[in-house]
mmCIF file of the N, C-alpha and C atoms, coordinates in Angstrom:
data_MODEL
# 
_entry.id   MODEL 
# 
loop_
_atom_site.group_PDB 
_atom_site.id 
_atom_site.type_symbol 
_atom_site.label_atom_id 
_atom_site.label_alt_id 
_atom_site.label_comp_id 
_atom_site.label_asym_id 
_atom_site.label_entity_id 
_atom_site.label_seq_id 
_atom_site.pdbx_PDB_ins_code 
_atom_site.Cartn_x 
_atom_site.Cartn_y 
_atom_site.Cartn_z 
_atom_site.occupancy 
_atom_site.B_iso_or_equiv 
_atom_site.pdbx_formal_charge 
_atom_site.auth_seq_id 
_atom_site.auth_comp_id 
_atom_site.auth_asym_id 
_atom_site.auth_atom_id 
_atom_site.pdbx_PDB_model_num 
ATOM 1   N N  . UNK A 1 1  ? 1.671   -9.685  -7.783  1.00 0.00 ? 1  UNK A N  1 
ATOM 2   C CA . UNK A 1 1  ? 0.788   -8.542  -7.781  1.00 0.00 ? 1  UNK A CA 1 
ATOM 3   C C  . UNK A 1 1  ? -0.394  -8.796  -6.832  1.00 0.00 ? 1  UNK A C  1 
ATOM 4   N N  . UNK A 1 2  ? -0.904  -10.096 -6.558  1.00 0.00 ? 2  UNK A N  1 
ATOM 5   C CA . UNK A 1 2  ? -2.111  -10.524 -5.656  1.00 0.00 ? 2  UNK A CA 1 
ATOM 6   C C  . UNK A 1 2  ? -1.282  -10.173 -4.550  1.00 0.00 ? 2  UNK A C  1 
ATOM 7   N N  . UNK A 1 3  ? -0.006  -10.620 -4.111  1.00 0.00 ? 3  UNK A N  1 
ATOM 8   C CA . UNK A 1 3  ? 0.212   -10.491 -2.522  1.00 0.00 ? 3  UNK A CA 1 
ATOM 9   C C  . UNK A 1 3  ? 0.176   -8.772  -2.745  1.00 0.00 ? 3  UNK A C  1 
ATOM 10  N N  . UNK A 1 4  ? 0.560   -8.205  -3.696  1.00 0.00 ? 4  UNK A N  1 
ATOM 11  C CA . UNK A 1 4  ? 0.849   -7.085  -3.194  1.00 0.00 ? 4  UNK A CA 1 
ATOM 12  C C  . UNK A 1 4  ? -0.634  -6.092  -2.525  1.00 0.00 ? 4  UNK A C  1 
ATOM 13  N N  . UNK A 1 5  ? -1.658  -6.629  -3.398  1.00 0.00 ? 5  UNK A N  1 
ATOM 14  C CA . UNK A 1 5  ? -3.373  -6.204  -3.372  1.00 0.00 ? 5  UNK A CA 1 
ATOM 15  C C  . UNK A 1 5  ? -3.514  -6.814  -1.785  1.00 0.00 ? 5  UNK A C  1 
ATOM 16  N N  . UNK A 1 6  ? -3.308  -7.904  -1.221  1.00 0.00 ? 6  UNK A N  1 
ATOM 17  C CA . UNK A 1 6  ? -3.606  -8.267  -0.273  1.00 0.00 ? 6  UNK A CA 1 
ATOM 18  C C  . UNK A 1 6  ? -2.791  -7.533  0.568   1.00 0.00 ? 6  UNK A C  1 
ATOM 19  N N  . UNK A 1 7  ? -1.671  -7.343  0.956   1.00 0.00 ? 7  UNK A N  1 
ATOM 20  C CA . UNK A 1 7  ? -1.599  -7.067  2.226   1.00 0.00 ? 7  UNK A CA 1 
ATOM 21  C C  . UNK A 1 7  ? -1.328  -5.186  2.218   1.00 0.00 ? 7  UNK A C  1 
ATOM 22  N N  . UNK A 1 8  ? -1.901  -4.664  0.528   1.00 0.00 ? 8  UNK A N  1 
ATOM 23  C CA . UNK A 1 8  ? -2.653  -3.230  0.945   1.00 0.00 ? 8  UNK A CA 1 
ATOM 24  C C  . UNK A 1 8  ? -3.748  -3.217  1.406   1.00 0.00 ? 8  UNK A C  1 
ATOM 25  N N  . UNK A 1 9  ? -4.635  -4.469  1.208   1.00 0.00 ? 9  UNK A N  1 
ATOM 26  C CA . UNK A 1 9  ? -6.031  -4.585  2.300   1.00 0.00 ? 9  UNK A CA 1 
ATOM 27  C C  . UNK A 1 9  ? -5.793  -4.998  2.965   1.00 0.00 ? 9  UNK A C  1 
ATOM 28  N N  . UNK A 1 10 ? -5.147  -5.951  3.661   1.00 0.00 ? 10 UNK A N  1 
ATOM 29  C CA . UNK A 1 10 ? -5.037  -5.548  5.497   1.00 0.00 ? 10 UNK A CA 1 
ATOM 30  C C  . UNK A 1 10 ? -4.207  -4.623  5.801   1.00 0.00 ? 10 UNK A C  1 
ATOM 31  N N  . UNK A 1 11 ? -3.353  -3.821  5.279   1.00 0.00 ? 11 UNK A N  1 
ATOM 32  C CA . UNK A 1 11 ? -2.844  -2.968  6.091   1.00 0.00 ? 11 UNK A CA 1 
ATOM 33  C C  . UNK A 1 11 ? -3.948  -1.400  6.272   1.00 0.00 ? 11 UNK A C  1 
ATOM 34  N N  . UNK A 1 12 ? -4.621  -1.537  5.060   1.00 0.00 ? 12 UNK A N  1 
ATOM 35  C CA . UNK A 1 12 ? -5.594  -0.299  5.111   1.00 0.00 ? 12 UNK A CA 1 
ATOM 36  C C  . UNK A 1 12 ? -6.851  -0.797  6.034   1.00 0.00 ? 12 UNK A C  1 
ATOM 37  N N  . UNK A 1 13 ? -6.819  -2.051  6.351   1.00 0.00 ? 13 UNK A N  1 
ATOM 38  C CA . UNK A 1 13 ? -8.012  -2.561  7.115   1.00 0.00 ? 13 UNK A CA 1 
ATOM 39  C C  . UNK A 1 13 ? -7.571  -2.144  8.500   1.00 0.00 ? 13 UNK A C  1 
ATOM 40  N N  . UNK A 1 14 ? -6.080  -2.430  8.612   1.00 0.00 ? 14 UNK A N  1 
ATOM 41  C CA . UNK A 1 14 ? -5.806  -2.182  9.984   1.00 0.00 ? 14 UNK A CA 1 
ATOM 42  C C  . UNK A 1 14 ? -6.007  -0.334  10.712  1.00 0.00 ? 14 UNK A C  1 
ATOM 43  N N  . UNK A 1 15 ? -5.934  0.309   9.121   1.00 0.00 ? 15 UNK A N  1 
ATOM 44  C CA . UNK A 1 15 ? -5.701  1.382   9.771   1.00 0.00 ? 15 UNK A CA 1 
ATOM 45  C C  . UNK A 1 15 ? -6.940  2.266   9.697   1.00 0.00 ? 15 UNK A C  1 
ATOM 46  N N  . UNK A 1 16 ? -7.725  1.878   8.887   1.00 0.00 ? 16 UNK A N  1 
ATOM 47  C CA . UNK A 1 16 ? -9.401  2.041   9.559   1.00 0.00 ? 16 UNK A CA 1 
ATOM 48  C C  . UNK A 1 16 ? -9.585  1.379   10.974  1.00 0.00 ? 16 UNK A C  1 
ATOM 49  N N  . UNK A 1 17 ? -9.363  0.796   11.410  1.00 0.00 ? 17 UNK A N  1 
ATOM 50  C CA . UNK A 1 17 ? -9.611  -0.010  12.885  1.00 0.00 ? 17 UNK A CA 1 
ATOM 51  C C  . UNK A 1 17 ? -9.259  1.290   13.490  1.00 0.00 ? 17 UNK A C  1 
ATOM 52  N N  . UNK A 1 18 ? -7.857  1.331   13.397  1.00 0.00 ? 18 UNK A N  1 
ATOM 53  C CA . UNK A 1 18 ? -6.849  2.034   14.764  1.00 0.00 ? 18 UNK A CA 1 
ATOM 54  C C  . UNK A 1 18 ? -7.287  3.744   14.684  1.00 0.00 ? 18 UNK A C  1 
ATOM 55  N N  . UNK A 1 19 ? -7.833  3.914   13.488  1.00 0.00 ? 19 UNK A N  1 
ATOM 56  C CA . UNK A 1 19 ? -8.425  5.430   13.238  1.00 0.00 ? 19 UNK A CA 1 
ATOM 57  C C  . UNK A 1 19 ? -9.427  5.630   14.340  1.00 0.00 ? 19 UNK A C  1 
ATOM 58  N N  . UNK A 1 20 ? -10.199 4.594   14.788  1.00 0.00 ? 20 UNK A N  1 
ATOM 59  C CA . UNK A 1 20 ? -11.511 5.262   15.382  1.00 0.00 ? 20 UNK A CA 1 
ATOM 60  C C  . UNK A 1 20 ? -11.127 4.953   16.724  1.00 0.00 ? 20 UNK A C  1 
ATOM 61  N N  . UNK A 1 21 ? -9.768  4.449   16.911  1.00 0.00 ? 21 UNK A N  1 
ATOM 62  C CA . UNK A 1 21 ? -9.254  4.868   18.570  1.00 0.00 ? 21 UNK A CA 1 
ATOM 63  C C  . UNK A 1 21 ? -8.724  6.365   18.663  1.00 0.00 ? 21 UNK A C  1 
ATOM 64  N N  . UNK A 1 22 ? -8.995  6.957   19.676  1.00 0.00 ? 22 UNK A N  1 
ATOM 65  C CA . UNK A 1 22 ? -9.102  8.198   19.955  1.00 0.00 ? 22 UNK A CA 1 
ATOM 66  C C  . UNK A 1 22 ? -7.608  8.627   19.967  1.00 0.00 ? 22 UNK A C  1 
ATOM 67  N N  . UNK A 1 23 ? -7.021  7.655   20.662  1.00 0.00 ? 23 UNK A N  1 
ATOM 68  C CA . UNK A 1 23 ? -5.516  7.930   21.046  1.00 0.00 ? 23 UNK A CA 1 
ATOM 69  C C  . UNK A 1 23 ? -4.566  7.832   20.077  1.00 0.00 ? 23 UNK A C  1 
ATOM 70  N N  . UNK A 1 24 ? -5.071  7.225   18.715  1.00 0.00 ? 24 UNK A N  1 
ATOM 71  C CA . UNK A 1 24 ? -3.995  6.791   17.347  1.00 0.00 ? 24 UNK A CA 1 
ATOM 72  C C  . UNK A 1 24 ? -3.590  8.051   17.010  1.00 0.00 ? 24 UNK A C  1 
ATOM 73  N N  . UNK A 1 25 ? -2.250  7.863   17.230  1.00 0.00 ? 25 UNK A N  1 
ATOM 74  C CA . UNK A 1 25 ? -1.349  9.176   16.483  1.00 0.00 ? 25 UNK A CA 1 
ATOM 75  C C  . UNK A 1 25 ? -0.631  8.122   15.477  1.00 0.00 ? 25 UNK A C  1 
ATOM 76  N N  . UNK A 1 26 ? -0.728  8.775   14.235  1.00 0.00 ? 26 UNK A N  1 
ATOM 77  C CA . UNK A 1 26 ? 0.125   7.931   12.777  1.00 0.00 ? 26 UNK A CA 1 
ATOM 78  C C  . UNK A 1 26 ? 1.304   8.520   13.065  1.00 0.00 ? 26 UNK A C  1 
ATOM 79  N N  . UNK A 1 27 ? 2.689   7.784   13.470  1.00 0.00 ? 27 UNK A N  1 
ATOM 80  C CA . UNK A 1 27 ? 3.802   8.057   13.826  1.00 0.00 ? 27 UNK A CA 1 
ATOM 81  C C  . UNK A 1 27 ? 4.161   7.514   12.148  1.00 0.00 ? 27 UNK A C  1 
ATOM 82  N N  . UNK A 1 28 ? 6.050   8.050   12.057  1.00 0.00 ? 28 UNK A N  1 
ATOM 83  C CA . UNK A 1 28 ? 6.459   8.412   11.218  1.00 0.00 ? 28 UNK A CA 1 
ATOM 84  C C  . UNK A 1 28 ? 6.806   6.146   10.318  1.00 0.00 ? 28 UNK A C  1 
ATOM 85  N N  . UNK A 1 29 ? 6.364   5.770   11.382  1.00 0.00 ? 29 UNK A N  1 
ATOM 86  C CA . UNK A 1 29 ? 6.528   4.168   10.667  1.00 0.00 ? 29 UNK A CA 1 
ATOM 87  C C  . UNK A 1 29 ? 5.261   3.888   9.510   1.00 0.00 ? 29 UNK A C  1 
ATOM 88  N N  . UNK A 1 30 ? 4.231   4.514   10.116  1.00 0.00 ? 30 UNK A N  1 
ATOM 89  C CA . UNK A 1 30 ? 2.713   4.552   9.198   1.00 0.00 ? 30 UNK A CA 1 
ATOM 90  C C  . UNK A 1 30 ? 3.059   5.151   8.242   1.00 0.00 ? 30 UNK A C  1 
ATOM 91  N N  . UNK A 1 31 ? 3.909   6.105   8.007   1.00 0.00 ? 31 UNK A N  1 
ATOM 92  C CA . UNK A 1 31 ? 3.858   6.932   6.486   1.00 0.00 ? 31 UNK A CA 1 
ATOM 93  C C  . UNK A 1 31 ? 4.916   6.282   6.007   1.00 0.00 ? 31 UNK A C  1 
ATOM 94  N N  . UNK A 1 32 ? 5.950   5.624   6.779   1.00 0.00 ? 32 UNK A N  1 
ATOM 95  C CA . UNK A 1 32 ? 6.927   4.976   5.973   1.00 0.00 ? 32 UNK A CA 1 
ATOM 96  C C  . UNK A 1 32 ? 6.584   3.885   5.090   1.00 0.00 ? 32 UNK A C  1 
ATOM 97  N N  . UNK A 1 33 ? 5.535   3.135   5.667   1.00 0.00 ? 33 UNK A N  1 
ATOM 98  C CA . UNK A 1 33 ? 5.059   1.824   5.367   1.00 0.00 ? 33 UNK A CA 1 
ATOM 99  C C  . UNK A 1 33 ? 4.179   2.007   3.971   1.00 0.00 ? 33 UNK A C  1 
ATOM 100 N N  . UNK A 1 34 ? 3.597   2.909   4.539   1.00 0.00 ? 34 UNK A N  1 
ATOM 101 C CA . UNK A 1 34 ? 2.151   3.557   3.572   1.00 0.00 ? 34 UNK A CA 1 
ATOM 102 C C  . UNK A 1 34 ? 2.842   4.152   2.295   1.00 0.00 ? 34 UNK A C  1 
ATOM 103 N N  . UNK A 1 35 ? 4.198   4.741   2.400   1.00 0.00 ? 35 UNK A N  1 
ATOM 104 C CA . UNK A 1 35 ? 5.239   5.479   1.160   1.00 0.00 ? 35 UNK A CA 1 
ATOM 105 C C  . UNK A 1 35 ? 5.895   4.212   0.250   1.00 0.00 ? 35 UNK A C  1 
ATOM 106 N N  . UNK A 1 36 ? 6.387   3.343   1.531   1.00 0.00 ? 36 UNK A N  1 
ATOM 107 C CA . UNK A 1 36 ? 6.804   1.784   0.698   1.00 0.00 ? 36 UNK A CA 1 
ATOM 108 C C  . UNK A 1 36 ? 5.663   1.213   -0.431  1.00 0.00 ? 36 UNK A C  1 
ATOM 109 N N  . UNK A 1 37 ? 4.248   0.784   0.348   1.00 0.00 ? 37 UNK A N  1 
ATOM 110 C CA . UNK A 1 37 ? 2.979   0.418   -0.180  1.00 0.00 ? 37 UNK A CA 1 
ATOM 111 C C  . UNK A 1 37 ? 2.872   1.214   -1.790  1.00 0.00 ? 37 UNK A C  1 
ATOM 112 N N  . UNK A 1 38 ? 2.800   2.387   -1.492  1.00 0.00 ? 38 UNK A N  1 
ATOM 113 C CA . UNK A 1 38 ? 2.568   3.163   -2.759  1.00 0.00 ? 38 UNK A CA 1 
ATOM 114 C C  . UNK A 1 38 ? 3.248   3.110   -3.795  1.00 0.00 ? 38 UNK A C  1 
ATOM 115 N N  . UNK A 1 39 ? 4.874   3.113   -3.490  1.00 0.00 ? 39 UNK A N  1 
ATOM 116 C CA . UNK A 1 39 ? 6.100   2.964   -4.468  1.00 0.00 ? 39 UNK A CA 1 
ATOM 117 C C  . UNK A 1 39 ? 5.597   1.687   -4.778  1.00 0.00 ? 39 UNK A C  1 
ATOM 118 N N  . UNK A 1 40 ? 5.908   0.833   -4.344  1.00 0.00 ? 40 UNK A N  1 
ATOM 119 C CA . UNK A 1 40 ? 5.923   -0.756  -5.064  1.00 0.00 ? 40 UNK A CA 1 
ATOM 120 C C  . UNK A 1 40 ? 4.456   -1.466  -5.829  1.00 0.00 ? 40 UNK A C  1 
ATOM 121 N N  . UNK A 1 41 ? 3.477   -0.615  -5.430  1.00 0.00 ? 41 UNK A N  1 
ATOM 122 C CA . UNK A 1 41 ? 2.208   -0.771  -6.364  1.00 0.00 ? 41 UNK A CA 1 
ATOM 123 C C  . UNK A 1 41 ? 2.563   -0.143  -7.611  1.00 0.00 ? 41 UNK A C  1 
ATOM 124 N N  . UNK A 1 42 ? 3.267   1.484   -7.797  1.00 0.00 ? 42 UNK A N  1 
ATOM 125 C CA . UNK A 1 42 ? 3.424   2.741   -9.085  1.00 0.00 ? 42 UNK A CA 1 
ATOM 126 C C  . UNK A 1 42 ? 4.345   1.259   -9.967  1.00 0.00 ? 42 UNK A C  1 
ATOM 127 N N  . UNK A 1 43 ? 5.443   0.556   -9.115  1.00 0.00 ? 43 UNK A N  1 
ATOM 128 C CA . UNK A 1 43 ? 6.573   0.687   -10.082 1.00 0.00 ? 43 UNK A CA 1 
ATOM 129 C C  . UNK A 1 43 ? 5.800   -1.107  -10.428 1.00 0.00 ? 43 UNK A C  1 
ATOM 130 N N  . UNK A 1 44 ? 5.216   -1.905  -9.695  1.00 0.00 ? 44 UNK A N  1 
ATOM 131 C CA . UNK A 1 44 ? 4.831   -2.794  -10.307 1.00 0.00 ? 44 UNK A CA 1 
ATOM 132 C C  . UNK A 1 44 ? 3.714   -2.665  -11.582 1.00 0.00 ? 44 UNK A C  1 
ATOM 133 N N  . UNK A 1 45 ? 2.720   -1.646  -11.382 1.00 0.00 ? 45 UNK A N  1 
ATOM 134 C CA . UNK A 1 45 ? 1.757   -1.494  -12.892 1.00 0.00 ? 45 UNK A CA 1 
ATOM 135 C C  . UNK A 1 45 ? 2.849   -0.966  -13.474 1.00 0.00 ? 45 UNK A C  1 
ATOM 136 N N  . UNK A 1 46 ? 3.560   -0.176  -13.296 1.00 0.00 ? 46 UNK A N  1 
ATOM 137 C CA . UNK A 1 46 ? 4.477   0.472   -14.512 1.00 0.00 ? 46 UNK A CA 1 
ATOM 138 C C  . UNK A 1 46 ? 5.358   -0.959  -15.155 1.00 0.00 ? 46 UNK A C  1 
ATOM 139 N N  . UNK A 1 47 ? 5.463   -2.229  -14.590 1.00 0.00 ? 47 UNK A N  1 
ATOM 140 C CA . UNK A 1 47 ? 6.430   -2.708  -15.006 1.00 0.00 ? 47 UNK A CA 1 
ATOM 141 C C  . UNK A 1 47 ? 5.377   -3.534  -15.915 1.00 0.00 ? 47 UNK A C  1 
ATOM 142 N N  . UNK A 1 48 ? 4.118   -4.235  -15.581 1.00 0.00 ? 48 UNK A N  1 
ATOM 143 C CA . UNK A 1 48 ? 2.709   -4.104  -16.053 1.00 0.00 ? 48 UNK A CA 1 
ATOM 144 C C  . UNK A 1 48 ? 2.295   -3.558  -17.359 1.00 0.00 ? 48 UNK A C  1 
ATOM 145 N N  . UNK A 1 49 ? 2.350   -2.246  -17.235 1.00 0.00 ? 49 UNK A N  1 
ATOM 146 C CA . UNK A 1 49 ? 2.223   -1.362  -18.489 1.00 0.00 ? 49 UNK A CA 1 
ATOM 147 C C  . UNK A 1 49 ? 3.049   -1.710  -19.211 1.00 0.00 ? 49 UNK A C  1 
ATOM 148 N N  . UNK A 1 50 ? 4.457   -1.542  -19.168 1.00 0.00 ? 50 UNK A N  1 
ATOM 149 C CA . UNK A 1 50 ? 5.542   -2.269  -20.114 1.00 0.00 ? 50 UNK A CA 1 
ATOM 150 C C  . UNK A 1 50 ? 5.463   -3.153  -20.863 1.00 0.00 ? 50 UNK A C  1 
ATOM 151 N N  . UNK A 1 51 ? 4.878   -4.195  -20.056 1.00 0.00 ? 51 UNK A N  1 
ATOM 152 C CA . UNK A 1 51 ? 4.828   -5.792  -20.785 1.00 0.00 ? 51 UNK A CA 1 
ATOM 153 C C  . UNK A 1 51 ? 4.164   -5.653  -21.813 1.00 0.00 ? 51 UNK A C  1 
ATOM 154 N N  . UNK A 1 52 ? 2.851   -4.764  -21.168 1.00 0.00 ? 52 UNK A N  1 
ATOM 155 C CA . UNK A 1 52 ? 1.594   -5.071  -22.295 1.00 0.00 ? 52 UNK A CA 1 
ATOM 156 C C  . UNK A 1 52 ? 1.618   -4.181  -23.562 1.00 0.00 ? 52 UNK A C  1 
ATOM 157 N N  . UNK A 1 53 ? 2.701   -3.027  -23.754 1.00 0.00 ? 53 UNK A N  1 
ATOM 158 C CA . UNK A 1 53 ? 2.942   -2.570  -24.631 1.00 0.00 ? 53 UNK A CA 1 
ATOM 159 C C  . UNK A 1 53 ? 3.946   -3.518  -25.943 1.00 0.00 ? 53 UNK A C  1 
ATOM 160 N N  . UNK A 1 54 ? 4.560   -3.922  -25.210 1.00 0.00 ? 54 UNK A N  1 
ATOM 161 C CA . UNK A 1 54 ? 5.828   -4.429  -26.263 1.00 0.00 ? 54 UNK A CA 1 
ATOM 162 C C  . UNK A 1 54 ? 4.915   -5.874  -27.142 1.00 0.00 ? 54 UNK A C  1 
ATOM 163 N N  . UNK A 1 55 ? 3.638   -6.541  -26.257 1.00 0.00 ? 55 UNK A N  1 
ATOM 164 C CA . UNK A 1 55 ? 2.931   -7.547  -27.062 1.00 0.00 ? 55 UNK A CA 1 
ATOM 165 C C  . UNK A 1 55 ? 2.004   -6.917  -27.906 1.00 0.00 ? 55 UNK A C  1 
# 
């Protein structure tokens, strides 16, 4: 769960950087990445939530 926190802060670090270049167009790999990021954070607390119910 730490790697997963870490490399949503550098990847959101990276994309504050590349935002304030004029020329950054978010092509369809940025939302892929960013859709991956999101799924695997939902389904890891959900797996999270689980645990801590059944103790």
């Amino acid at each position: 769960m730490i790697l997963i926190a870490l490399t949503v802060s550098v990847y959101a670090g990276f994309i504050a950087v590349w935002r304030h270049d004029p020329s950054f167009e978010p092509g369809p790999a940025v939302y892929f990445v960013t859709g991956v990021l999101l799924l695997t954070a939902i389904i890891i607390c959900y797996i999270g939530h689980l645990n801590t119910r059944e103790a």
